[in-house]
FIMITI-900408 format. One line per 4 residues: number of its first residue (from 1); their letters; for each residue x, y, z of C-alpha. Coordinates in nm, 2 decimals, padded with zeros to 4 digits. Example, Ala and Ser with C-alpha at 12.3 -4.5 7.8 and 13.67 -1.06 7.14 Angstrom:
1> as> 01.23/-00.45/00.78; 01.37/-00.11/00.71
***
This chain:
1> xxxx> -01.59/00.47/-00.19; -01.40/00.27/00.01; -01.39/-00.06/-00.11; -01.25/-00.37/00.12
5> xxxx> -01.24/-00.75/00.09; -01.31/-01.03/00.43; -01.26/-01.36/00.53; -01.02/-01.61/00.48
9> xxxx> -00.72/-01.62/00.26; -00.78/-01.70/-00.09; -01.21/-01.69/-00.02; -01.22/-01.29/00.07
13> xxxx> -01.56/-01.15/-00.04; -01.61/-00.80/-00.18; -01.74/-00.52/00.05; -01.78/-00.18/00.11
17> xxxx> -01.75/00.03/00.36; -02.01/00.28/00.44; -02.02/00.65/00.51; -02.07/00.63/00.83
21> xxxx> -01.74/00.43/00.86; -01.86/00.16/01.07; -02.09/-00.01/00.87; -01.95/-00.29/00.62
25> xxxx> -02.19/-00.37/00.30; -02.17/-00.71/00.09; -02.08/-00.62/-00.25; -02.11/-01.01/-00.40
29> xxxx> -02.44/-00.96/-00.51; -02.32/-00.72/-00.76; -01.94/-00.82/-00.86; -01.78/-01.09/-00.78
33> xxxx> -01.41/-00.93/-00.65; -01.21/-00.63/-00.61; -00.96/-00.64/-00.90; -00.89/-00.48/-01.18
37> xxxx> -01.13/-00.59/-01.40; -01.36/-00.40/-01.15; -01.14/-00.12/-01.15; -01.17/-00.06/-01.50
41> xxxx> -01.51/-00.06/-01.52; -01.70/00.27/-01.48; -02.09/00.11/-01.53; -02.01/-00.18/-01.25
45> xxxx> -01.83/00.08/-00.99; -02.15/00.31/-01.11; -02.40/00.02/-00.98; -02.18/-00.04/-00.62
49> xxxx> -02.24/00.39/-00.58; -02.59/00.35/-00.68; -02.71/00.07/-00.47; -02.50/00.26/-00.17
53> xxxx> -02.68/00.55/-00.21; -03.01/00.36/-00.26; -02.95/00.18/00.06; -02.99/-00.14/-00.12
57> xxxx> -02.64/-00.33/-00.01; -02.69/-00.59/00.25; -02.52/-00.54/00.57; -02.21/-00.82/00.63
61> xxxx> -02.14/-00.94/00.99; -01.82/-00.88/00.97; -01.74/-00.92/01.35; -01.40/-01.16/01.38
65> xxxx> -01.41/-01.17/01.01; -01.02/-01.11/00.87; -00.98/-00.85/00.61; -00.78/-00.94/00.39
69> xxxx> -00.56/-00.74/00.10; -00.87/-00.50/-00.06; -00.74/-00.58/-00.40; -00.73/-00.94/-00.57
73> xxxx> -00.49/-01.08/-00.87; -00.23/-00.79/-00.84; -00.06/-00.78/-01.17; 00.25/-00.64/-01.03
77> xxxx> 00.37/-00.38/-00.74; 00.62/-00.18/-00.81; 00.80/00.04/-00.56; 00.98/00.35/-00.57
81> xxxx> 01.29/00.41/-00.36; 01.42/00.71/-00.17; 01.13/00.90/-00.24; 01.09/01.17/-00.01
85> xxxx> 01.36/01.44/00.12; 01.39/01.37/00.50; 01.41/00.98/00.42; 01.71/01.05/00.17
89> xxxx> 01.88/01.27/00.45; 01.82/01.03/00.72; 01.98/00.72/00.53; 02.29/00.98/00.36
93> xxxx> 02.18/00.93/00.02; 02.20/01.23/-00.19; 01.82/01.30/-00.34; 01.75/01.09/-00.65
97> xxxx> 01.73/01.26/-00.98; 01.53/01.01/-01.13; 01.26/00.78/-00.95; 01.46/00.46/-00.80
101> xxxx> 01.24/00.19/-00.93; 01.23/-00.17/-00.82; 00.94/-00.48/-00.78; 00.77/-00.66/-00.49
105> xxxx> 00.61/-00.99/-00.59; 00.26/-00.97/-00.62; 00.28/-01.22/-00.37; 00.46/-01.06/-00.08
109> xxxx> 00.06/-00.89/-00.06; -00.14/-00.98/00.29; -00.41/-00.82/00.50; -00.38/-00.52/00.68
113> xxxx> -00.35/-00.72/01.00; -00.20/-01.04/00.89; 00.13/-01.15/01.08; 00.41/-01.07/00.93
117> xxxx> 00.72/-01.31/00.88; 01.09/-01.23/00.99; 01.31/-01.42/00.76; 01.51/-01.72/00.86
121> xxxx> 01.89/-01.50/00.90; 01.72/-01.22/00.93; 01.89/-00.97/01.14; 01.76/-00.60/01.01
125> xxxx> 01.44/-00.62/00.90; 01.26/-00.26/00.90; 00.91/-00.10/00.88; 00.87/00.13/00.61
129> xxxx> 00.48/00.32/00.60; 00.38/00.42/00.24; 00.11/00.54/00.04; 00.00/00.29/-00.24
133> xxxx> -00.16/00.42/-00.60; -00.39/00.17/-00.78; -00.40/00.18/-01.14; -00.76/00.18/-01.30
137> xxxx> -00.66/00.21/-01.67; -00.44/00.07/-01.88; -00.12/00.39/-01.89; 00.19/00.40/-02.14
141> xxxx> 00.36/00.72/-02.22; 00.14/00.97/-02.04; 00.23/01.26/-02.08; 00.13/01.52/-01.84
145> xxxx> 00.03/01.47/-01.47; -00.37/01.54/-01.52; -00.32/01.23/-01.75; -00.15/01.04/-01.45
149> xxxx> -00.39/01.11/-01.20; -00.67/01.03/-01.47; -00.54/00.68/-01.47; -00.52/00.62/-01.08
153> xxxx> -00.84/00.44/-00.93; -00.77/00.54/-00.56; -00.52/00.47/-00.28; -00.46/00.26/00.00
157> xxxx> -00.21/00.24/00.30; 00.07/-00.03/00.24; 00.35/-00.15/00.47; 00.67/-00.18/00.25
161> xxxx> 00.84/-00.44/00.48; 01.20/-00.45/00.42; 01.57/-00.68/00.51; 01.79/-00.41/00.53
165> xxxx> 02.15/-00.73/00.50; 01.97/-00.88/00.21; 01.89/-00.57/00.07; 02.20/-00.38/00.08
169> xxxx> 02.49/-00.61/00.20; 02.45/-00.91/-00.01; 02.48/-00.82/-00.32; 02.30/-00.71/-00.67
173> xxxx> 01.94/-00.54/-00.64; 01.74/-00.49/-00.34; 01.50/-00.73/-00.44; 01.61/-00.98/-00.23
177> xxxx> 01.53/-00.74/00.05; 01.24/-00.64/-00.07; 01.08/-01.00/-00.16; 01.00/-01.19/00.15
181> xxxx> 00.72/-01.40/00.23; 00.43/-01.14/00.37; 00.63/-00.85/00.27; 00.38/-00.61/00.17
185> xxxx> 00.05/-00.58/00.41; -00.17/-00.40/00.17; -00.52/-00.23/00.30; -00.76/-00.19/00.50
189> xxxx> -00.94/00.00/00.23; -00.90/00.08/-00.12; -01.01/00.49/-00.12; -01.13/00.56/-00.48
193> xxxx> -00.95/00.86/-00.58; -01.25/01.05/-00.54; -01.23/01.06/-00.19; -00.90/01.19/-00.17
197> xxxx> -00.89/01.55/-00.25; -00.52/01.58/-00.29; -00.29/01.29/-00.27; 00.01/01.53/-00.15
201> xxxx> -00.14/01.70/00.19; -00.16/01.28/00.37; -00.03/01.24/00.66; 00.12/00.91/00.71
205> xxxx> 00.26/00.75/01.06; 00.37/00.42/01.24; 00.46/00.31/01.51; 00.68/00.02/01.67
209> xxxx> 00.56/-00.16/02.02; 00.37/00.18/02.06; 00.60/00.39/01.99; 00.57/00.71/01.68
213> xxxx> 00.86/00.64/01.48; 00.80/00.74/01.15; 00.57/01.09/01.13; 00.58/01.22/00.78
217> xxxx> 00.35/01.36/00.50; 00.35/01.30/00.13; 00.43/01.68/00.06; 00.78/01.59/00.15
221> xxxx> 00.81/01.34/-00.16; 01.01/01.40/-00.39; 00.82/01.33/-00.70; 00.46/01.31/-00.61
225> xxxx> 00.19/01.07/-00.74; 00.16/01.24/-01.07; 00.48/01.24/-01.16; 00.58/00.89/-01.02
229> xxxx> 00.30/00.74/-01.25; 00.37/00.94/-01.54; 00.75/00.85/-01.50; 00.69/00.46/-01.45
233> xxxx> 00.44/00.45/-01.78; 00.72/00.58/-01.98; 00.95/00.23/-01.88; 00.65/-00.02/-01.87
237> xxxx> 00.31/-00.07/-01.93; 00.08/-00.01/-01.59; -00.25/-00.20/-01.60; -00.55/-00.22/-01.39
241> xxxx> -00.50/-00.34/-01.06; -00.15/-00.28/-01.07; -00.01/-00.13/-00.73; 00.25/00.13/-00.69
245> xxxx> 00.44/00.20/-00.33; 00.51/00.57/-00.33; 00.83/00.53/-00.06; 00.86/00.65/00.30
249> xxxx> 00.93/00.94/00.54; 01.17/00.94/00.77; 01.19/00.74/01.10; 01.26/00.38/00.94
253> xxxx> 01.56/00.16/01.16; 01.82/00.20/00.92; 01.81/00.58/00.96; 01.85/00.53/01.39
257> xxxx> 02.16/00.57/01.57; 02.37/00.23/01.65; 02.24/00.00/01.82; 01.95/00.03/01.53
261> xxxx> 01.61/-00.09/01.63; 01.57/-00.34/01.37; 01.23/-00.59/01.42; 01.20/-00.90/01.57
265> xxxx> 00.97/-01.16/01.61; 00.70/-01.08/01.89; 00.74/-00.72/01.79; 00.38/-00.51/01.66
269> xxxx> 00.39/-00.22/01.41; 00.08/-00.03/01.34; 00.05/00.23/01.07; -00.19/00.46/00.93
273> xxxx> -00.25/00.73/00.66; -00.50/01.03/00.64; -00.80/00.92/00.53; -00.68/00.56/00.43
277> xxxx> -00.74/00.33/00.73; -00.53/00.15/01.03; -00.31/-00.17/00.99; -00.17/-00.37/01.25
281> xxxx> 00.10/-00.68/01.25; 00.21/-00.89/01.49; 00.59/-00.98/01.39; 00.68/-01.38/01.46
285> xx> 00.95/-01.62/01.28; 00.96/-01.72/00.99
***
């Protein structure tokens, strides 16, 4: 299924997409948000399938509606750093031996096509395409990757938005880069995992005022979804409706030649991801 919340910020409405990918189906009949509580429920996501197949979901006018973030009350995202080979090479890090882990504040999350902020000093702020996992069960210690993937509810593009100064040159953790107001544009769809086959054959891209920069795939990561949630439930607790980024390919600013092609406001990125949906952002001032 691929599940997807509308209108306004803070009043979004459940929906669902149909197959025919065109189609948008009210789902507030029958739960009243896409969350984790949802996510976590097999007989509730067993009525949305049934009452899609039955034909039985009213169709939602969703023309000039905004979509907003297809998942509500987001526990915590949590992000995982240098992640696949050519991204490492690009930047000169030597390849991670362990999964570089860090947070984005649950509240850095926005639409799919909400505008995104440049921060006030902000000189180098960066796209950064990624895959996002969404936790459907409550996961500590697993210990093999079936387990992993037996815990992920599905998938969705996100947009890791980044300040490369605040990140890197001024001190401490990257969180500082990492943590900016609209931060993290999350959607359009959740894809239960159902859908996707194998979350290690995606193709992800984006580009910048038109233009491909980043064209990658999640083969090249270096510890794939399995791994990255069984690795992350060993350190904390992962609960329904928590979000992980899975990190990025190469192409991002910081990897460019001088001068580096960092965003600014008036700029648009759009990204995608096999199977996973289309964002868009207008960049403006913060």
């Amino acid at each position: 299924m691929k599940l997807l919340r509308v209108g306004t910020a803070g009043s979004e409405r459940p929906a669902l997409l149909d197959a025919d990918g065109t189609t948008v189906r009210d789902l507030s009949g029958l739960v009243p948000d896409v969350d984790g509580a949802l996510l976590a429920d097999d007989a509730a996501l067993g009525r949305i399938r049934s009452a899609a197949e039955a034909g039985e979901l009213p169709v939602l006018d969703a023309a000039g509606l905004r979509i907003g973030p297809p998942l509500a009350r987001i526990g915590k995202v949590v992000c995982i750093g240098l992640n696949y080979h050519d991204h490492a090479t690009e930047t000169g890090a030597e390849p991670p031996a362990e999964p570089v882990i860090f947070f984005k504040a649950a509240d850095t999350v926005v639409g799919p096509h909400d505008t995104v902020l440049v921060p006030r000093g902000s000189v180098k702020t960066d796209w950064e395409v990624e895959l996002a996992v969404v936790i459907g069960r409550t996961a500590r210690y697993l210990g093999s990757h079936e387990e992993a993937l037996a815990h992920v509810a599905g998938y969705a593009v996100a947009h890791d938005v980044s300040e490369r100064a605040f990140q890197i040159e001024r001190g401490g953790t990257w969180d500082k880069g990492k943590n900016c107001e609209t931060f993290n544009p999350l959607g359009p769809w959740l894809v239960t995992a159902d859908e996707i086959a194998d979350p290690q054959s995606l193709a992800l891209k984006l580009w910048v005022n038109g233009e491909l920069k980043q064209n990658g795939n999640t083969s090249d990561q270096i510890f794939p979804v399995a791994e990255v949630v069984r690795y992350v439930s060993q350190f904390m607790t992962l609960y329904p409706g928590d979000v992980i980024n899975t990190g990025t390919p190469a192409g991002v600013a910081l990897g460019q030649p001088e001068p580096k092609p960092f965003l600014r406001a008036g700029d648009v990125v759009e990204l995608e991801i096999e199977g996973l949906g289309r964002q868009r952002q207008e960049f403006k001032d913060a």
